[in-house]
N, C-alpha and C positions, 0 to 999 in steps of 0.2 A: 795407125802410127800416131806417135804425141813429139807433140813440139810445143814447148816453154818461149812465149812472146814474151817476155818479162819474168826475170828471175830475183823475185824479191819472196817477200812469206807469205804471199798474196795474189799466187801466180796466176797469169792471163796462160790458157795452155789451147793451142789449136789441136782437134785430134778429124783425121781423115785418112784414108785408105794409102796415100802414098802424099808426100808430102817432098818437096823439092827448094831450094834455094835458089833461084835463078840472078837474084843482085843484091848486093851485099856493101853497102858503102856506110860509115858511121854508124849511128842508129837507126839506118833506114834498111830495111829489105823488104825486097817483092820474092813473096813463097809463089809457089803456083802448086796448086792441090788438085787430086783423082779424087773421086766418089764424094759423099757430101761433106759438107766442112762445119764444124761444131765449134765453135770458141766458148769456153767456159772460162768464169773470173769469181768464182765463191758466191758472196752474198750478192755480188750486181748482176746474177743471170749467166742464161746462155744464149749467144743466138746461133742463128745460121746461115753461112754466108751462103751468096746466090753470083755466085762467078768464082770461076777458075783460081783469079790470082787473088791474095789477102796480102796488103800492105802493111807492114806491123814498123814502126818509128815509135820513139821514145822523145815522149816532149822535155824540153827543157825550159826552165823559168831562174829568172834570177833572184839568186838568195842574198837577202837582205842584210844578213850576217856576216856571211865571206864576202860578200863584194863581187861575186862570180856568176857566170851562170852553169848551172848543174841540172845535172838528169832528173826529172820530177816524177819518182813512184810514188801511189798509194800504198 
């Protein structure tokens, strides 16, 4: 199973054998994963996570420009 942490041109993508959403509030969810868990992101690697749950949050930073703070993809 493939699940997209970030859906930009540069996806962060978790892939594991069953994959669950257990909390889901703003940018922030706690997955909770069966069998081993792989997160690939392109050119920065893959690693492998070593526990059940993977916590995927989207940082934000403020832009200089609008005066706001916004979602910060690579």
């Amino acid at each position: 199973m493939k699940y997209a942490l970030e859906k930009t041109t540069n996806t962060h993508i978790l892939e594991a054998e069953n994959i669950k959403v257990r909390y889901s509030v703003g940018s922030t969810q706690v997955l909770q994963i069966e069998g081993e868990g792989i997160v690939s992101h392109g050119e920065h690697g893959i690693i492998k996570t070593e526990s059940k749950y993977v916590i995927k949050y989207v940082q934000q930073e403020f832009n200089p420009v609008t005066r706001i703070i916004e979602n910060a993809f690579d």
